[in-house]
Steps between C-alpha positions, in 0.01 A plus 500: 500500500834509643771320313765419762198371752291394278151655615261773483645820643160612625439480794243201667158615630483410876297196631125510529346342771563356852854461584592114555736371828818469467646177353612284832544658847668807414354848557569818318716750721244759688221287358221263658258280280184465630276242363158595388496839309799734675795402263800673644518722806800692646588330801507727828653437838266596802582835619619538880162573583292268332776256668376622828131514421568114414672423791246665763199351318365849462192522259558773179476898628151654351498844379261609810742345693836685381257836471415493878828438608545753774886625418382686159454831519151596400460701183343849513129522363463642170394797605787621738740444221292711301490780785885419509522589145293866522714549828847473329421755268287705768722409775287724774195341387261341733161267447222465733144382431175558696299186640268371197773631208790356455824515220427229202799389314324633201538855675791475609607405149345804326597730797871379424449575102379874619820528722744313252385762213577797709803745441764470822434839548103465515573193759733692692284790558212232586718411823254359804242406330237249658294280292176421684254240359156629651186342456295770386544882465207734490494798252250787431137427447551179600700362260774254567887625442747254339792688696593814641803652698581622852747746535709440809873515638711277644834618674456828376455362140199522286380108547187476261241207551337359191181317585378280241137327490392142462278628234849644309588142546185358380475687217870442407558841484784484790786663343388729319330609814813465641707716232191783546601552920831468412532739227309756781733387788826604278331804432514589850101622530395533825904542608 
């Protein structure tokens, strides 16, 4: 108890329950009562645009609707930012894909963890590489390969292709199929 006031010095809990209207016809500043269950609200002035939405009689914008607007720009599919991604730290890199295979974003994903956990020197000495997604590759007595390598040049430049299978992609065995042609194309075999 306080002796000069005369009452408790603790503090009083807050009010339970549904906050009552104002006595009379004031308002709180910044506040609107709404009767029925919303007790106080902060009061908001209509933006310049709702203003003009108001005006013109114009019904709400939809999601679809702001999405198909034809000024955006359109975003890039998954899978090019992925290829983005392997090509900024293999900047002479290239991707192609025969008809009937084609890059997943779950390749591309593991193909970028194979790339992302090489040295700069190993990358560097990769230089032109070509991924190519091929449907199937035949090996000896008739078995099917998960990859292999080509061993070509470009502009004078040893430019390897790395082929890699559906099936290496079926059997989510893609990079490390991946990391086994690479670690031959930094070798240099068949340079």
């Amino acid at each position: 108890m306080d002796p000069i006031a005369g009452v408790s010095a603790r503090p009083k809990s807050p009010p339970t329950g549904r906050l009552k209207p104002p006595a009379g016809d004031r308002q709180p500043a910044g506040g609107r009562y709404r009767p029925g269950g919303g007790g106080l609200s902060q009061a908001r002035s209509p933006g310049p645009t709702e203003s003009a939405r108001r005006s013109l009689a114009l019904p709400d914008p939809t999601v679809a609707e702001m999405a198909s607007a034809r000024d955006l720009p359109a975003l890039p599919a998954p899978g090019q930012v992925l290829k983005r991604r392997v090509q900024q730290l293999l900047p002479e890199a290239d991707f192609k894909s025969e008809p009937g295979a084609r890059w997943s974003k779950a390749d591309l994903s593991e193909l970028l963890r194979v790339v992302k956990a090489m040295s700069p020197q190993d990358r560097k000495a990769l230089g032109n590489v070509t991924f190519e997604r091929t449907k199937e590759i035949g090996g000896a007595h008739g078995q099917e390969e998960f990859g292999e390598i080509d061993f070509r040049t470009r502009d004078g430049k040893p430019a390897p292709v790395i082929r890699l299978a559906n099936r290496s992609s079926q059997e989510r065995s893609l990079g490390a199929t991946a990391a086994h042609e690479i670690g031959h194309a930094i070798q240099g075999r068949g340079f």
